[in-house]
C-alpha positions as CSV (number, residue, x, y, z in Angstrom):
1,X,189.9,247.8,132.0
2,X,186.8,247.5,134.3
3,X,185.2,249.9,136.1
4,X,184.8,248.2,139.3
5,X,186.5,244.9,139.8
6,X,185.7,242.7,142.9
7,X,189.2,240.5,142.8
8,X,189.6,236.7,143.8
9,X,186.2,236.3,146.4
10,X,184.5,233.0,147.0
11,X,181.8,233.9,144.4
12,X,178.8,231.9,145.7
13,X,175.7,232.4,142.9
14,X,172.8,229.7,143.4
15,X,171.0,231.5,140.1
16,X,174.3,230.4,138.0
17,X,175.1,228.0,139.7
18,X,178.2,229.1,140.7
19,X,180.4,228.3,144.2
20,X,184.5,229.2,143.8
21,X,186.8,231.4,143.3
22,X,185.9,234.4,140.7
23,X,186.7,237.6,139.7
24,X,184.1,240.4,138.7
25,X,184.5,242.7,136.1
26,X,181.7,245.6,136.4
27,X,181.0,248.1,134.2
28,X,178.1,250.8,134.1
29,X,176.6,249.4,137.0
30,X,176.4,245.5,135.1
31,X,178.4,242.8,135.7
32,X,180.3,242.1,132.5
33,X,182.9,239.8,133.0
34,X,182.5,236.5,135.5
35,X,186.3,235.2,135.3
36,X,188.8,232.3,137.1
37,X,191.6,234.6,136.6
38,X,192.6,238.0,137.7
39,X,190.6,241.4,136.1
40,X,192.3,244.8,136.0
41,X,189.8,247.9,136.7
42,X,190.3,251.2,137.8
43,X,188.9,250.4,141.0
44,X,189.7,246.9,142.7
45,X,187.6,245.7,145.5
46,X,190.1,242.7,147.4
47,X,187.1,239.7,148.3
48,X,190.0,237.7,149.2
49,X,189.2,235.3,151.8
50,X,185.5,236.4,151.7
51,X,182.2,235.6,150.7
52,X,180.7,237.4,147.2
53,X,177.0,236.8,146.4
54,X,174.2,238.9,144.8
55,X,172.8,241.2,146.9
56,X,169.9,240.6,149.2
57,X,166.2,241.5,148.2
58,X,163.8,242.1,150.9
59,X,160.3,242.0,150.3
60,X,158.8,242.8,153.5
61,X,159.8,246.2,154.6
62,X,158.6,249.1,156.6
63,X,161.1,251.3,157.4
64,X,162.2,253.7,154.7
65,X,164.2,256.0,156.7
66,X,167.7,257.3,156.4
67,X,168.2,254.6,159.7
68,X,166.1,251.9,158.1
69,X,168.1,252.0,154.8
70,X,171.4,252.4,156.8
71,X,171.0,249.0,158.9
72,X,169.6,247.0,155.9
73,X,172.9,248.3,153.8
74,X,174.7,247.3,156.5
75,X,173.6,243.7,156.7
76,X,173.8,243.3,153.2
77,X,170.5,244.1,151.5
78,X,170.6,245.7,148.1
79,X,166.5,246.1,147.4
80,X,164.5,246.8,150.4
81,X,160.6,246.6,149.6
82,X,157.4,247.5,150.9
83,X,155.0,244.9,149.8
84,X,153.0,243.9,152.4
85,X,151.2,247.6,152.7
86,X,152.5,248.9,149.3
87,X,151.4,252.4,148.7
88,X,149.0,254.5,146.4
89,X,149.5,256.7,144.8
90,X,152.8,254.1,143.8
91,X,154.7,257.3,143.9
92,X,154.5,258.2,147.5
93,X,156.4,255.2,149.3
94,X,159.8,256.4,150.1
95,X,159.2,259.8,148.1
96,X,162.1,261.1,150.7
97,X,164.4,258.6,149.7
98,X,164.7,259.5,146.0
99,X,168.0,260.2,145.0
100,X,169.9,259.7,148.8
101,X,168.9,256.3,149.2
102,X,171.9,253.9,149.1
103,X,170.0,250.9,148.5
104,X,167.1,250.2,146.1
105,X,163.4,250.6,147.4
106,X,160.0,250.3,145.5
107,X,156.4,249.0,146.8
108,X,153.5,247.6,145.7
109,X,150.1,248.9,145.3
110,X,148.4,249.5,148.6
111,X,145.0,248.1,148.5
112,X,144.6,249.7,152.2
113,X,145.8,253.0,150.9
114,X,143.4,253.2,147.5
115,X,140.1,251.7,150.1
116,X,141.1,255.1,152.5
117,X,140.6,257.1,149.5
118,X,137.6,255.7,148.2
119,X,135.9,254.5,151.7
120,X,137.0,257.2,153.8
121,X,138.2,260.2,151.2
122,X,141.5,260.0,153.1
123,X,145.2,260.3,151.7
124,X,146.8,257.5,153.8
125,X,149.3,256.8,150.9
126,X,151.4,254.6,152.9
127,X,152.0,253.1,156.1
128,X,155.2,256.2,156.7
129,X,154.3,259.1,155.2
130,X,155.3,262.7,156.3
131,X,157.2,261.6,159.5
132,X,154.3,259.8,161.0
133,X,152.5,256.2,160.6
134,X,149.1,255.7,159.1
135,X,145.6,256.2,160.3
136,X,143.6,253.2,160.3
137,X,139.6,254.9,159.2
138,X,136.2,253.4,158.6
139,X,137.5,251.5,155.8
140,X,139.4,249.4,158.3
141,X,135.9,247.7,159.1
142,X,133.3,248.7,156.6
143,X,132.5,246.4,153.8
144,X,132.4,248.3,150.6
145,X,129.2,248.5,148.2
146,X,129.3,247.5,144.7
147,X,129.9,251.4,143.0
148,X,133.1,251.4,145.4
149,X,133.9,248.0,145.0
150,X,134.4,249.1,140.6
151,X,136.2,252.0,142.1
152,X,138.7,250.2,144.6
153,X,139.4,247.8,141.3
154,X,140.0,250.9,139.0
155,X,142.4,252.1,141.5
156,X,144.4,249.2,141.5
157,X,144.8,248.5,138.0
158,X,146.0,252.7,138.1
159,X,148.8,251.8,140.8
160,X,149.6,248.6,138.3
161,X,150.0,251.0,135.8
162,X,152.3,253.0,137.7
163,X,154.1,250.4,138.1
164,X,153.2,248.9,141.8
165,X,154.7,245.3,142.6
166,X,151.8,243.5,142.8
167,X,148.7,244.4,145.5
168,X,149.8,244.5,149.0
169,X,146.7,243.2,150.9
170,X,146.3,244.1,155.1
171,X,143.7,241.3,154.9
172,X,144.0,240.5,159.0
173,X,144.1,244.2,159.8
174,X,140.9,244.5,157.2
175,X,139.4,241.4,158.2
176,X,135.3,243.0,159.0
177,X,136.1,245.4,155.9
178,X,136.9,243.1,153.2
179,X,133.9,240.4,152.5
180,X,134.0,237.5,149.4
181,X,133.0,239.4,146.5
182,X,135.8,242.1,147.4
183,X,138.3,239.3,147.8
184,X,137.2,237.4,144.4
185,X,137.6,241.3,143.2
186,X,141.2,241.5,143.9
187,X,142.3,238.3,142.7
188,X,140.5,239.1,139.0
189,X,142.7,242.1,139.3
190,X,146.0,240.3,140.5
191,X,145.4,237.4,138.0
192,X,144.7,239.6,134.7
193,X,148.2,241.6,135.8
194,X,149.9,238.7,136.7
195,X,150.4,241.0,139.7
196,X,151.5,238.6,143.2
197,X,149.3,239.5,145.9
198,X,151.3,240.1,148.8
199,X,149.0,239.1,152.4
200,X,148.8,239.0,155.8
201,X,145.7,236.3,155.8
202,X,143.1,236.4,158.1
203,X,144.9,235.1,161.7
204,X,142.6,232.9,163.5
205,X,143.3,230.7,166.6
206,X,146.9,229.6,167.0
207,X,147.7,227.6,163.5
208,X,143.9,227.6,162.8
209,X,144.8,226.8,158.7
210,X,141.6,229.0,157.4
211,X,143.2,232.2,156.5
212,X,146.1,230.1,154.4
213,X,143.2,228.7,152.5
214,X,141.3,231.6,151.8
215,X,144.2,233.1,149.9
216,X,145.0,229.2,148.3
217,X,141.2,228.7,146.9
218,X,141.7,232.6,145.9
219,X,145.0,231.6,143.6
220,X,143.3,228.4,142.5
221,X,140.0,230.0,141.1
222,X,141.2,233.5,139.5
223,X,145.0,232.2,138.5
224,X,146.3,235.3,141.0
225,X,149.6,234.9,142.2
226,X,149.7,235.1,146.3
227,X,152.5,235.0,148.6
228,X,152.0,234.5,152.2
229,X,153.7,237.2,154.2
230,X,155.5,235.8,157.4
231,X,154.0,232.5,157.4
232,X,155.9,231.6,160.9
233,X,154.2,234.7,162.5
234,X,150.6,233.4,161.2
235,X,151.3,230.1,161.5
236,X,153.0,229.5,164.7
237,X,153.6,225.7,165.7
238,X,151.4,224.5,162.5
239,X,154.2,226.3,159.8
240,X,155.1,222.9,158.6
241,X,151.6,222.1,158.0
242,X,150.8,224.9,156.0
243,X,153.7,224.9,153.7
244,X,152.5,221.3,153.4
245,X,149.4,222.8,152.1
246,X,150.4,225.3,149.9
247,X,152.7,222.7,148.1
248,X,149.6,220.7,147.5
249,X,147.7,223.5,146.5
250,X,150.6,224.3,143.6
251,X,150.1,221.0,142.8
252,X,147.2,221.3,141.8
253,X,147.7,224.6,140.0
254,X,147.9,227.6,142.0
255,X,150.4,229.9,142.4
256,X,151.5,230.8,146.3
257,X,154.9,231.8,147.7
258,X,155.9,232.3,151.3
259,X,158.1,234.0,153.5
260,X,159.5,234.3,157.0
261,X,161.4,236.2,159.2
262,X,163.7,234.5,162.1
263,X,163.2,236.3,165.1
264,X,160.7,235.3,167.7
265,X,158.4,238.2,168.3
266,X,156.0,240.1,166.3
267,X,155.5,243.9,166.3
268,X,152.9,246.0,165.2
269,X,151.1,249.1,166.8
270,X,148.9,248.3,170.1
271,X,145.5,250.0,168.9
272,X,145.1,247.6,166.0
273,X,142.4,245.1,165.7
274,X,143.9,242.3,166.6
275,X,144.9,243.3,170.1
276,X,141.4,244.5,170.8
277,X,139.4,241.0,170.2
278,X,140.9,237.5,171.5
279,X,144.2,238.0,171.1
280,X,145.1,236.0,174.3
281,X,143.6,232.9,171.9
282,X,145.0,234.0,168.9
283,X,148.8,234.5,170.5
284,X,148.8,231.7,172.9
285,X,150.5,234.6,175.0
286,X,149.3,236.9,178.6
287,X,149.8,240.3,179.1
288,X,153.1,239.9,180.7
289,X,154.5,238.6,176.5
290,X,154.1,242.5,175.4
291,X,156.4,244.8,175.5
292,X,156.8,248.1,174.6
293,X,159.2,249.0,171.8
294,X,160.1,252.4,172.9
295,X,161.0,251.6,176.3
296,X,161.3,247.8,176.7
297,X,158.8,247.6,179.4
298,X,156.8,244.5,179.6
299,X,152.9,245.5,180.0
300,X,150.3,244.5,182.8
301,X,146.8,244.4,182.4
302,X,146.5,247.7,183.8
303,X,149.2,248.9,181.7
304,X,148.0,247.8,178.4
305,X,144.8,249.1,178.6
306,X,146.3,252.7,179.8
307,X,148.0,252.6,176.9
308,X,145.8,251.2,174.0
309,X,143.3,254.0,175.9
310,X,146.3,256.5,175.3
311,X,148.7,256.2,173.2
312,X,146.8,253.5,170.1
313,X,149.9,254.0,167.8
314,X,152.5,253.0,170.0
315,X,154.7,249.9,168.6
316,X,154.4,246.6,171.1
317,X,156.4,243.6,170.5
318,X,154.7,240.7,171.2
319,X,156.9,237.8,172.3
320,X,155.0,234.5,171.1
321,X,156.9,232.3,168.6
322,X,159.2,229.3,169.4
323,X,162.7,229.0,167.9
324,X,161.7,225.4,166.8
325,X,159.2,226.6,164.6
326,X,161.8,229.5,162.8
327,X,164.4,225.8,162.5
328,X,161.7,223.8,161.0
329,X,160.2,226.7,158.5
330,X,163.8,227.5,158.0
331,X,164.5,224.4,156.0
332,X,161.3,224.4,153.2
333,X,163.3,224.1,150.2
334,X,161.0,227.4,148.5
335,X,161.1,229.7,151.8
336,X,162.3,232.8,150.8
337,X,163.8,235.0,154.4
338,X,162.5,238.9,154.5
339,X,162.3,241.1,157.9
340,X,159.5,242.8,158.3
341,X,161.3,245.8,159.4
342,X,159.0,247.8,161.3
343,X,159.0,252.0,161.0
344,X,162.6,253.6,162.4
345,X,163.2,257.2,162.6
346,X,166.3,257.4,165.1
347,X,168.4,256.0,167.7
348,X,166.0,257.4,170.4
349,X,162.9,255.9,169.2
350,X,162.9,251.9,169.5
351,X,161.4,248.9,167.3
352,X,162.3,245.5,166.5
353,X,165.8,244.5,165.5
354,X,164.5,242.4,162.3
355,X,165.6,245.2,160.1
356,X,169.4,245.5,161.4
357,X,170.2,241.7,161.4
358,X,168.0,239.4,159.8
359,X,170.6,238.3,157.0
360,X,172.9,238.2,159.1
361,X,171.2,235.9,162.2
362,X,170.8,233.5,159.1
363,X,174.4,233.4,158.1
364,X,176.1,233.3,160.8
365,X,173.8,231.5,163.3
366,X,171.4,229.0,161.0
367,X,174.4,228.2,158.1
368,X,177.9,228.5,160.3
369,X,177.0,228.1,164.1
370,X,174.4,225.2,163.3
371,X,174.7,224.3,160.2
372,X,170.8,224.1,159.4
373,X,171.2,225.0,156.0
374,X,174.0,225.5,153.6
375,X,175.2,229.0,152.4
376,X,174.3,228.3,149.0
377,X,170.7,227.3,149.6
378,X,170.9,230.6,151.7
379,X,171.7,233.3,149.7
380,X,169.0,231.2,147.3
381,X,166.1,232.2,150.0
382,X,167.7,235.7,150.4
383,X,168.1,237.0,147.1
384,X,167.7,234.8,144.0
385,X,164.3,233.0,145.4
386,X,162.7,236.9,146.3
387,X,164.1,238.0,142.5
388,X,162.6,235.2,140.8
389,X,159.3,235.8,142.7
390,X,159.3,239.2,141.1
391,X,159.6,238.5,137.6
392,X,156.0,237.9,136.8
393,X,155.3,241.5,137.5
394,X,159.1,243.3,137.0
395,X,161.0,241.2,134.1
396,X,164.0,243.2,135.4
397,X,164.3,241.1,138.6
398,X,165.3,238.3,136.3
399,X,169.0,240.9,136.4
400,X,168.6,240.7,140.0
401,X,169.3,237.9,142.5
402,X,172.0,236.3,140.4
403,X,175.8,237.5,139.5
404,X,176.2,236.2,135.9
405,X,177.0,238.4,133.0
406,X,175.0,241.0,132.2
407,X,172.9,241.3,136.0
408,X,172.6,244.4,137.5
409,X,175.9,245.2,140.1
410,X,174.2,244.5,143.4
411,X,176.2,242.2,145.9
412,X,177.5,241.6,149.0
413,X,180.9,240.9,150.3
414,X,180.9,239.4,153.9
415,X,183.6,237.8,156.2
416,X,181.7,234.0,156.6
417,X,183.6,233.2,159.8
418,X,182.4,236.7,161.4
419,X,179.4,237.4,160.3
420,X,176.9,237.8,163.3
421,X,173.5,239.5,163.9
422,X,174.4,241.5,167.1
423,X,171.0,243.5,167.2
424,X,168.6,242.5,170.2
425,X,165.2,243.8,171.2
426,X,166.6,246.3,173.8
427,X,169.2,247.1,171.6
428,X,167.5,247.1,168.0
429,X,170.1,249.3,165.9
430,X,173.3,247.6,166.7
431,X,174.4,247.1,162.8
432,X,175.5,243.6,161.5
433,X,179.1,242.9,162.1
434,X,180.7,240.9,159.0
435,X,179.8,242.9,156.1
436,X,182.9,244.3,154.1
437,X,181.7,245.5,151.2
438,X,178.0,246.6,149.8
439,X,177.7,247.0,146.0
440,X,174.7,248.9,144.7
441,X,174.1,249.7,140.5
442,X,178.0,249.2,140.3
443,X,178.9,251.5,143.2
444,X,180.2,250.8,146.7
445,X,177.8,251.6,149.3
446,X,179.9,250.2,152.4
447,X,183.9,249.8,151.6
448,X,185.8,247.9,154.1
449,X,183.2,247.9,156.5
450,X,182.9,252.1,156.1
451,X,179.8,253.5,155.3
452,X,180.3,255.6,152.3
453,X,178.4,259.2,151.5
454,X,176.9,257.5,148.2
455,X,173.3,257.4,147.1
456,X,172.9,255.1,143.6
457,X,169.7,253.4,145.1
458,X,166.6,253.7,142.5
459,X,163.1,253.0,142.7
460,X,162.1,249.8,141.3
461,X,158.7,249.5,139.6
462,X,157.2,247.0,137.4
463,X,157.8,248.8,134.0
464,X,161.3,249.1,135.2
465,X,163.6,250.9,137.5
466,X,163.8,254.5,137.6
467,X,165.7,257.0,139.3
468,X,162.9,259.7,140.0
């Protein structure tokens, strides 16, 4: 007698190697039983005629917000984290979210966040903190000397030890800041932790390669583990050139992952850096591309400047990738798919959709509409290929990712011939449809497509998951 059994679904497990017909016995939030004939529990989940796979893990996160973790439950995520940014103190990221989060959530170590407090004396301990977004301060743009440069390193190796996934690394955003020596600085730190260094490389013209081999000749002469945060957004038209490169690269002995996300705009705040220098250049894109998040309006130059002068925080989508380049990344056998969720608070107050319907889009539009890839290969690039990326730093993520006996109780159960992305960019929250049932530590998140009042998600940190 199970505690949880999810009864006769197509059980689809790249990790095991598994694709047919299974039945689930759970108990104590692990799976304990992977059977081809029927379980008896005290609570039966019926995955007839659907889809059952591990749940998905998303390494590219910025919304953890009773909203944000709503719309990722509901289109199947399991383990939503902040990687990119990460946080410092580790403690901080999501501190609202402990105990009432229904998924799982964790960071890494903010090397943005630590340079604030030693550059600027500032507690910016995460990009959402306290209801409100970051402030970008002189340590945005000031190389550091060598007394804080021993500092920003004794930092780091402090949020390692409290269990940060790897060093997050704003290296566009921090691009006049952060010169060679602190660079070769980071990777020492990342290589002797066997830490991943998760970054947004330097972004120079359209599908200019440079920034991708910073961070290559960074893994390949300190042994630190990099991954490439949305390497379609950096790379535009030149993404099948630069995986090209980093598969030579691990050739010859580094160590560099990469992800993407599949919609065709990127968002980020309108007083940043990168919209204040040759964007134009760098985008391929006019004034006319940007829109504003919170009411949809597309921007002039008149308006743009009004409100960079005025309003530097607000959230601009910027409409420059090509659905040809998403297809073509799409299909690298190692991509791994994350959304780059940016910050939501409520319905009132817009972003992107990436957060609601990413897994989704790629279900139902890229494996059953098109056919560009098969399911298995993508639940492998949404949650065993992000788990696996993980272990390095958190040996627990080898439980994760995979449904075999004795992983951690996080799946998915979804409808394969209804599954849909129905989110847009002037609609951003409209949740996945297809979704039946959401599994989290053993206990049902979303039942029969109901959002339940539970909260079993827990803080995952390299020395383990914890619940506080």
């Amino acid at each position: 007698m199970h505690d949880l059994v999810i009864a006769g679904g197509r059980l689809v497990d790249p990790g095991n190697e598994v694709d047919g017909t299974r039945h689930l016995g759970i108990d104590d939030g692990v799976v304990t039983t992977v059977s081809e004939t029927p379980l008896t529990g005290r609570d039966v989940i019926d995955a007839t005629g659907r889809v059952v796979c591990p749940g998905f893990i998303d390494l590219h996160t910025h919304t953890p917000t009773d909203l944000g973790t709503y719309l990722a439950a509901r289109s199947g995520i399991t383990t939503a984290l902040e990687l990119e940014a990460g946080a410092y103190p580790t403690g901080a990221y999501a501190v609202d979210m402990v105990g009432r989060s229904p998924i799982h959530f964790g960071s890494s170590t903010g090397h943005f966040a630590v340079r604030a407090k030693v550059v600027d004396g500032a507690d910016e301990p995460c990009m959402i903190h306290s209801g409100r977004t970051f402030r970008a301060g002189k340590s945005f743009v000031i190389p550091g000397s060598g007394e804080q440069l021993t500092e920003i390193a004794r930092r780091l190796h402090e949020g390692l030890d409290a269990g940060g996934l790897g060093i997050g690394l704003l290296l566009d955003y921090m691009s006049r800041a952060i010169d060679a020596d602190e660079l070769r600085m980071i990777g020492e730190v990342a290589a002797e932790r066997s830490a991943p260094i998760w970054t947004h490389v330097r972004r120079g013209a359209a599908g200019d390669p440079a920034g991708l081999d910073e961070m290559i000749d960074l893994s390949l002469d300190t042994g630190a583990p990099v991954h490439i945060c949305h390497i379609n957004a950096s790379a535009m038209g030149a993404v099948d050139e630069w995986i090209r490169r980093i598969e030579v690269a691990n050739a010859e002995g580094a160590d560099v992952t990469y992800e993407m996300f599949v919609h065709t705009a990127g968002s980020t705040n309108i007083g940043v850096h990168a919209f204040r220098s040759d964007w134009q250049e760098r985008f391929a894109i006019t004034y006319a591309d940007i829109q504003l998040a919170a009411t949809g309006e597309r921007l002039t130059a008149e308006t743009f400047t009004r409100i960079q002068e005025q309003e530097g925080g607000a959230t601009v989508i910027h409409h420059y990738m090509k659905e040809e380049w998403i297809r073509s990344g799409l299909v690298a056998t190692d991509m791994i798919i994350a959304t780059d969720a940016m910050p939501c608070f409520d319905l009132e107050t817009r972003s992107v959709p990436n957060g609601a319907g990413t897994h989704a889009r790629i279900l139902g539009r890229y494996v059953r509409d098109e056919e560009l890839i098969g399911l298995s290969e993508a639940v492998a690039k949404m949650a065993l290929y992000p788990a696996q990326r993980l272990e390095g730093v958190a040996p627990h993520f080898a439980r994760k990712g995979r449904l075999g006996v004795g992983c951690d109780a996080d799946l998915v159960v979804f409808d394969a011939s209804t599954i849909e992305d129905r989110a847009t960019y002037l609609e951003p929250y409209l949740e996945a449809a297809g979704v039946d049932h959401v599994v989290v530590a053993g206990t049902p998140v979303i039942r029969g497509g109901d959002f339940l009042d539970a909260r079993p998600g827990i803080r995952q940190l390299a020395s383990g998951p914890v619940s506080a």
